[in-house]
C-alpha positions as CSV (number, residue, x, y, z in Angstrom):
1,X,0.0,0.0,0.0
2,X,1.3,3.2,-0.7
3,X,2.0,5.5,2.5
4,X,3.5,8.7,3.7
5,X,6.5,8.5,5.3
6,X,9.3,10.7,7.6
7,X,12.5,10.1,6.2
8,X,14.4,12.7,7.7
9,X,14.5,16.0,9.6
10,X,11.8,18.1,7.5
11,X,11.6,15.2,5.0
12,X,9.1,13.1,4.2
13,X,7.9,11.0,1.0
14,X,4.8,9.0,-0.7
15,X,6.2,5.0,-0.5
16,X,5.2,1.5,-1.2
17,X,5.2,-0.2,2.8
18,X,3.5,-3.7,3.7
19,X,-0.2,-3.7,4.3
20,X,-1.0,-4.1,8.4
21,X,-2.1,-7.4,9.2
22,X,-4.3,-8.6,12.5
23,X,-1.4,-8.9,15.4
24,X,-3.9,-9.3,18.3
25,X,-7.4,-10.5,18.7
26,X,-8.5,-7.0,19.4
27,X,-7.0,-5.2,16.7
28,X,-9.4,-4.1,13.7
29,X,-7.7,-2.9,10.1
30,X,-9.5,0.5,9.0
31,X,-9.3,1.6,5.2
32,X,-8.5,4.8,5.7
33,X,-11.0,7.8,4.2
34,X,-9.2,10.6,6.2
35,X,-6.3,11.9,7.8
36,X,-5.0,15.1,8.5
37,X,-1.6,17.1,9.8
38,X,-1.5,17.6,13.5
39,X,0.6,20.7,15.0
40,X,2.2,18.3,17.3
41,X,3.5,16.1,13.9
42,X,6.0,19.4,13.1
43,X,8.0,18.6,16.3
44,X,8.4,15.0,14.6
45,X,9.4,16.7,11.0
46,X,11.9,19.1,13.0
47,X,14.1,16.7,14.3
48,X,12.9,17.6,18.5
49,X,11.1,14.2,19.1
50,X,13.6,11.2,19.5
51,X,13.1,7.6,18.4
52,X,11.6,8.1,14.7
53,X,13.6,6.0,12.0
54,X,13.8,6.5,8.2
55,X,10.4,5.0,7.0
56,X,8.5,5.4,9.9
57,X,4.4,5.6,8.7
58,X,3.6,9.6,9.8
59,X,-0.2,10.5,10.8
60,X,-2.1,10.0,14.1
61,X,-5.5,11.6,13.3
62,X,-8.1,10.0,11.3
63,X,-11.0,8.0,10.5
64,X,-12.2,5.3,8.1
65,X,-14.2,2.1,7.1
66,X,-13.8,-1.4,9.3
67,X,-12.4,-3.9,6.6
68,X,-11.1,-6.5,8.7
69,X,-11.7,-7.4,12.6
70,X,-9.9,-9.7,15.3
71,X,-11.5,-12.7,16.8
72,X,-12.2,-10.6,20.0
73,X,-13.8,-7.3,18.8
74,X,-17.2,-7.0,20.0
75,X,-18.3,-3.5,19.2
76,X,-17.1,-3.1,15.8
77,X,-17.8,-4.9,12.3
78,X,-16.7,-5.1,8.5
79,X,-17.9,-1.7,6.9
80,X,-18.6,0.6,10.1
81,X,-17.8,3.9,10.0
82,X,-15.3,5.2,12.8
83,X,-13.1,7.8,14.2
84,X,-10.5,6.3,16.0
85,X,-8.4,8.2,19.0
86,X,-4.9,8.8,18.8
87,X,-3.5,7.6,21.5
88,X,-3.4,4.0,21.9
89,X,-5.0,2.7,25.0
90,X,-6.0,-1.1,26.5
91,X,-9.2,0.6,28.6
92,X,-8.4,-2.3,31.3
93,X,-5.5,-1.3,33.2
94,X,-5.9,1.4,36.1
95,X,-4.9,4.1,34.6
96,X,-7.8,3.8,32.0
97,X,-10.1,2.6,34.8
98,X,-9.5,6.1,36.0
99,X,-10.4,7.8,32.6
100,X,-7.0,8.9,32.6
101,X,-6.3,7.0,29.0
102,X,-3.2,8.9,27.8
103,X,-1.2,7.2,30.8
104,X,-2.6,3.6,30.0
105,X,0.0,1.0,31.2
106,X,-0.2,-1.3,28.1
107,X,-0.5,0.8,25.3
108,X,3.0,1.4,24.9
109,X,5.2,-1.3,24.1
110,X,8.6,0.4,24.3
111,X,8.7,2.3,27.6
112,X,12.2,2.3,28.3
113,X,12.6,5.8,26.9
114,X,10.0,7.6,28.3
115,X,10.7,6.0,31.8
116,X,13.7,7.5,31.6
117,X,12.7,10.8,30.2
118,X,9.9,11.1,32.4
119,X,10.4,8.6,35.4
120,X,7.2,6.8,34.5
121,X,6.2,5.7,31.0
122,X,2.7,7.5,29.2
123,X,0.1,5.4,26.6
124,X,1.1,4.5,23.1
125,X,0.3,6.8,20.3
126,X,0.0,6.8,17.0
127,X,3.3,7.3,14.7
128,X,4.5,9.4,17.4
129,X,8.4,8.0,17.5
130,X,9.4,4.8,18.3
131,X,9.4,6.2,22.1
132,X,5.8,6.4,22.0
133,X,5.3,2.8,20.9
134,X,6.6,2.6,17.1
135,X,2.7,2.1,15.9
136,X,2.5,3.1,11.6
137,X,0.8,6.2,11.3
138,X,-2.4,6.6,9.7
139,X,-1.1,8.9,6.1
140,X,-1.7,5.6,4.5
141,X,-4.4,3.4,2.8
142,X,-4.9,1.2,5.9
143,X,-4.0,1.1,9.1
144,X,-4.3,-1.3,12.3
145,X,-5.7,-0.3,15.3
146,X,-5.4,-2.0,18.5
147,X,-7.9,-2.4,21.7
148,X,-10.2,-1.0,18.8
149,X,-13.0,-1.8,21.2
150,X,-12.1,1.0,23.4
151,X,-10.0,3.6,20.5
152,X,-12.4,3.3,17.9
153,X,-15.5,4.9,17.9
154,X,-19.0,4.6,15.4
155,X,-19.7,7.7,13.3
156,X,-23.0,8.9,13.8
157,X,-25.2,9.2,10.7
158,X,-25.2,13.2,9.7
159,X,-22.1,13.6,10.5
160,X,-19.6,14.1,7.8
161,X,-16.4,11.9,6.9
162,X,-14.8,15.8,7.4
163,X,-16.4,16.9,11.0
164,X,-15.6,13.0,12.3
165,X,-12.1,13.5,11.2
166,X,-11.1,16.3,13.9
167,X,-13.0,14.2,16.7
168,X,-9.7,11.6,16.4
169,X,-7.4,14.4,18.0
170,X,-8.0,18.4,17.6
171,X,-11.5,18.1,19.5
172,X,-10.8,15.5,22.3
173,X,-7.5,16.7,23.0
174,X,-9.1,20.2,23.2
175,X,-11.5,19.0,25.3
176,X,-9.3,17.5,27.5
177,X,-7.8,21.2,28.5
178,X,-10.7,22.8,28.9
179,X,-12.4,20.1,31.2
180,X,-9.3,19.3,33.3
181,X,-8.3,23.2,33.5
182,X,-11.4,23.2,35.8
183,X,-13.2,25.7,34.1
184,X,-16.7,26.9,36.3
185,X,-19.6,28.9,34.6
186,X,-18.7,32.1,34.1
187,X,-15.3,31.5,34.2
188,X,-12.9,34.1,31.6
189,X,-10.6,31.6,29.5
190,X,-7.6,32.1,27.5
191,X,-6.2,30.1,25.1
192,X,-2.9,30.4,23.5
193,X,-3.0,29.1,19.5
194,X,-5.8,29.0,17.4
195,X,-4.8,26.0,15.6
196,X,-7.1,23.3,15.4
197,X,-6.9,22.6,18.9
198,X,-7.1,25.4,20.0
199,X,-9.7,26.1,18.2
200,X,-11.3,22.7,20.0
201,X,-10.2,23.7,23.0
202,X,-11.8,27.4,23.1
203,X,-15.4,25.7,21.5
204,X,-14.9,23.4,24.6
205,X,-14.6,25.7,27.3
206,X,-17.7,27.5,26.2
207,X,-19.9,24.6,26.1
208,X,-18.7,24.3,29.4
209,X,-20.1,27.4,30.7
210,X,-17.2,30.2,30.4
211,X,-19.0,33.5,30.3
212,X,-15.5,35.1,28.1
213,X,-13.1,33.4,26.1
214,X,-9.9,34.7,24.3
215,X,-8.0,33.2,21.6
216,X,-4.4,34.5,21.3
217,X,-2.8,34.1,18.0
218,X,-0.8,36.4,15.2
219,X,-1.9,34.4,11.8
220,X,-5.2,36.3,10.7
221,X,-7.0,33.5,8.7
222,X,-7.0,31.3,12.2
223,X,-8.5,34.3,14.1
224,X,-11.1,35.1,11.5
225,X,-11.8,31.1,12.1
226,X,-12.2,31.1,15.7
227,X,-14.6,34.7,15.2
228,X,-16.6,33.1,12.8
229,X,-16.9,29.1,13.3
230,X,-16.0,29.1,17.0
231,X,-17.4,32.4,18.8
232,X,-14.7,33.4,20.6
233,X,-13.5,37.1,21.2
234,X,-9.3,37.3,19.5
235,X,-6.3,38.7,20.5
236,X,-3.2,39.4,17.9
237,X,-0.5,39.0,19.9
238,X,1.7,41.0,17.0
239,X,-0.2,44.0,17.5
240,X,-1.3,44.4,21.1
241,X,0.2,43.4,24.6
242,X,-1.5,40.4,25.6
243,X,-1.0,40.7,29.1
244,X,-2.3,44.2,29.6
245,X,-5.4,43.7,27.3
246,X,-6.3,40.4,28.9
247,X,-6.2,42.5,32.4
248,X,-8.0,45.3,30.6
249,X,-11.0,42.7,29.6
250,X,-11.0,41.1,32.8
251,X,-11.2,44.2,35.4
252,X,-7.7,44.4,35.8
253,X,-7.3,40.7,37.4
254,X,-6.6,38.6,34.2
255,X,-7.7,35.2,32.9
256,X,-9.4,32.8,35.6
257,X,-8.2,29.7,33.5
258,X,-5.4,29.7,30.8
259,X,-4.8,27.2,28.0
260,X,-1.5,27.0,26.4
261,X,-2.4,25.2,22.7
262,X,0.9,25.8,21.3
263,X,3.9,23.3,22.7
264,X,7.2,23.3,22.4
265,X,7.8,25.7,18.9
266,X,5.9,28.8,19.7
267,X,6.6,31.6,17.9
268,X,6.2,35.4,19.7
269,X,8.1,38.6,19.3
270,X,11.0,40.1,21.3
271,X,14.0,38.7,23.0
272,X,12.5,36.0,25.1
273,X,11.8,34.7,21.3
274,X,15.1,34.5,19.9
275,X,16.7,33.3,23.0
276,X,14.4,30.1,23.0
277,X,15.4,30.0,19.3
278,X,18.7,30.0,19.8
279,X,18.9,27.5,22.7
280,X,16.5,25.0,20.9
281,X,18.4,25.3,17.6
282,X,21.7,24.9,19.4
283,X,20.0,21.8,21.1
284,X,20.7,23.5,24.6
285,X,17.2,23.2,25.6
286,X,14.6,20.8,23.9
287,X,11.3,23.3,24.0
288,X,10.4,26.4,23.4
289,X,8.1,27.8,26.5
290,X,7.6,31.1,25.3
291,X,3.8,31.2,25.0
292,X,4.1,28.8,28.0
293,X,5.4,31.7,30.1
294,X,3.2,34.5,28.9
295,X,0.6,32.6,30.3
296,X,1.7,32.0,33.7
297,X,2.4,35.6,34.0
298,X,-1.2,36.4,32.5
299,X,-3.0,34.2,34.6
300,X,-4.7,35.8,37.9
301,X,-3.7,35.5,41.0
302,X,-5.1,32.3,42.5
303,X,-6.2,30.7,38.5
304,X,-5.5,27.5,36.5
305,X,-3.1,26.6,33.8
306,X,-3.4,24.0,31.7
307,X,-0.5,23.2,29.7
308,X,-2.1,21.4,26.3
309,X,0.5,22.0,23.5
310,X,3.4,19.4,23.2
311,X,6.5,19.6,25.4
312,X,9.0,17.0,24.9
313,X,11.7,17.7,27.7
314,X,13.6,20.7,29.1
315,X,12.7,24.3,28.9
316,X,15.0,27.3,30.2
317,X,13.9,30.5,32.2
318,X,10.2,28.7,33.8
319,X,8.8,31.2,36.2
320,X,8.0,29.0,38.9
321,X,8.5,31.8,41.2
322,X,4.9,33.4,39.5
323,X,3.2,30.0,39.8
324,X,3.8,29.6,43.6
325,X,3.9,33.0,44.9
326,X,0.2,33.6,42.5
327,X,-0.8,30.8,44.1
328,X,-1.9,28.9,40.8
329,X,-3.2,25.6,39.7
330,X,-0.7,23.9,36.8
331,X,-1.8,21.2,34.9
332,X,-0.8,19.1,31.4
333,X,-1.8,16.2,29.6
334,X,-2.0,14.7,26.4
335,X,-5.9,13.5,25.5
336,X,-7.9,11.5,27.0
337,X,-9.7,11.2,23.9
338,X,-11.8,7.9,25.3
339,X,-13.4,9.8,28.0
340,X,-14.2,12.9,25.2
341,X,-15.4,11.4,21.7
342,X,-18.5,10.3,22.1
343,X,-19.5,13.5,24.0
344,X,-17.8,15.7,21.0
345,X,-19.4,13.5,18.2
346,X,-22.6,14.2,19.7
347,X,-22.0,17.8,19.8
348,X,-21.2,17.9,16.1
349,X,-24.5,16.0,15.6
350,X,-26.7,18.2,17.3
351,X,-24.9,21.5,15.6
352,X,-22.9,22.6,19.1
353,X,-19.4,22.0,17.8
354,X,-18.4,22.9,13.9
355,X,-14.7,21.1,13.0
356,X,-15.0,21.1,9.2
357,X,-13.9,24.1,8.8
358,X,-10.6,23.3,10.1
359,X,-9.9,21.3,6.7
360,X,-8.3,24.2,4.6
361,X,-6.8,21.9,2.2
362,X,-7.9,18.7,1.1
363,X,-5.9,16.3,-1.5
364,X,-4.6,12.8,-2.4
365,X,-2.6,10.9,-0.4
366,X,-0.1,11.9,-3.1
367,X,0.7,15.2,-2.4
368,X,1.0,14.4,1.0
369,X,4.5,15.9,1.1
370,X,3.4,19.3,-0.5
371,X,0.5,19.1,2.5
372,X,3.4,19.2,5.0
373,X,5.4,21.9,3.5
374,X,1.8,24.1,3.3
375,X,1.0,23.2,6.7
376,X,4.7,24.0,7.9
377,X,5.0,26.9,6.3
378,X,1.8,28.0,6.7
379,X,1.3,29.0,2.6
380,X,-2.1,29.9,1.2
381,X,-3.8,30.4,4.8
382,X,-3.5,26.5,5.8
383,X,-5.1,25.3,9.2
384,X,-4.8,21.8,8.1
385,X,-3.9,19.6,5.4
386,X,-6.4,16.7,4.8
387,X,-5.1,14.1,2.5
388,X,-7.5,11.3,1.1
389,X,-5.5,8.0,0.5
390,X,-8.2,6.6,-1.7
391,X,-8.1,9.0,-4.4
């Protein structure tokens, strides 16, 4: 089957790899319809996320037709419809037993890394290194998916191959910052990146009762998204000072609860930007913190932070002076999708959440490479690249 691959730092290419077969009793094979570019897949492409290898399968967001299902799949047969989560999760062990699905203790069979990274070992994921479990990627005509009982979930009729798509990852992982950030009607939320998840993530926190929400980017196509699709009030970081107009909207006491969508390449102006550049590039520190920061600074006294964007290791200059002294709430986590997507896929069913939007660019399979360099680059106003490995 043909599939795109990471071959390099920033390279990647359309290749011939073996179809997936049926490796456990729970494992499905989905034909994939479609699968998108993820923020968090440009750390991958840059070279900060150890473990890939030449030929590694890229792509952990998707969804796609059942074509073939182990012995011991209950929930799922040949030609349903599904959006499966990206992270990889057995929905036995007691980490999933807690909802908490990202940390599952069998979904990762190569934890040596992370252990050591981390001191404990998180959930597989899909084509996310080697470190992460080694799992091919879903940029490709099929792909396996294990404990599909519990990752994969049915598509509702009315909602469209496109809107199911961004309930795999941008909308649960969303989710997951907004819900665990603690957020209380009436609450003032801002979010950092209005990327897809970000996006998901601002949507979130309004259906969960925040009276004022503020997105917080500089590309003008993604703010013009978030106005029109998502509802939110915007913020250019380029041309105002996001700290003194977030106290300005809130009565001088800033954000009760703030997001950071970003991770570990955000982009900002002035020297806090270039030094994180410099250090990263240098390989002196592995993440760039610098929306990270604003946000513990903007954050009132007393508020929550939920750290959603990717961070891979070490980051220089972290105020944790402001976090104590503020007295704040800090929290991260990547998704619980499991807990999330049936919520979010009834959401898009009933009209409350819009995610089709997001796909700004749609095309084959084979120009998957092109998609990346769009979606890098950000050319032509690209929020995502969807490709289509069937056409």
């Amino acid at each position: 089957m043909k599939a795109l691959t990471w071959r390099g730092v920033n390279e990647t290419a359309v290749e011939t790899v073996d179809d997936p077969t049926i490796l456990n009793d729970r494992d499905v094979i989905l034909k994939v319809r479609l699968t998108t570019t993820c923020g968090s897949d440009l750390h991958l492409l840059g070279g900060y996320i150890p473990a890939m290898r030449a030929g590694d399968v890229l792509g952990h967001e998707f969804m796609g037709e059942v074509v073939e299902v182990g012995k011991a799949v209950q929930k799922h047969k040949v030609g349903d419809r599904v959006t499966v989560c990206s992270f990889i999760a057995c929905g036995e062990c007691w980490y999933c037993r807690h909802e908490q699905y990202s940390l599952c203790d069998n979904g990762n069979p190569n934890p040596a890394l992370t252990e050591t990274l981390w001191g404990s070992a998180i959930g597989g994921c899909f084509a996310y290194s080697h470190a992460l479990g080694g799992f091919a990627g879903s940029h490709a005509e099929y792909v396996r998916v294990p404990y599909a009982d519990h990752g994969a979930f049915t598509v509702p009729d009315g909602v469209s191959d496109t809107a199911a798509l961004f309930a795999s990852d941008a909308a649960p992982t969303g989710w997951t910052g907004a819900d665990l950030a603690g957020i209380t009607p009436g609450d003032t939320v801002a979010v950092w990146g209005a990327g897809g998840v970000g996006q998901m993530a601002a949507r979130a926190a309004m259906l969960l009762g925040a009276e004022q929400v503020v997105v917080i980017d500089r590309l003008p196509e993604r703010l013009e998204q978030v106005r029109q699709h998502i509802g939110a009030e915007t913020l250019d970081y380029t041309s105002d000072s996001v700290i003194a107009e977030l106290k300005e909207r809130t009565g001088g006491r800033g954000p009760d609860v703030c997001i950071e969508a970003v991770g570990m390449e955000a982009h900002s102006t002035g020297p806090a930007y270039l030094y994180d550049q410099l250090k990263q590039q240098l390989r002196l520190q592995s993440d760039r913190p610098t929306a990270l920061r604003e946000a513990i600074y903007a954050c009132r006294k007393g508020g929550s932070l939920f750290a959603l964007g990717v961070f891979g290791g070490v980051v220089d200059k972290f105020p944790f002076g402001a976090i104590m002294n503020k007295g704040m709430t800090v929290r991260g986590a990547q998704q619980h999708g499991h807990r999330y997507i049936p919520r979010i896929l009834q959401h898009i069913a009933d009209g409350e959440l819009t995610t089709e939007h997001l796909a700004t660019h749609v095309m084959p399979l084979d120009e998957g490479p092109k998609g990346y360099r769009m979606f890098k680059e950000k050319q032509d106003g690209c929020v995502r690249a969807v490709f289509q490995p069937g056409s």
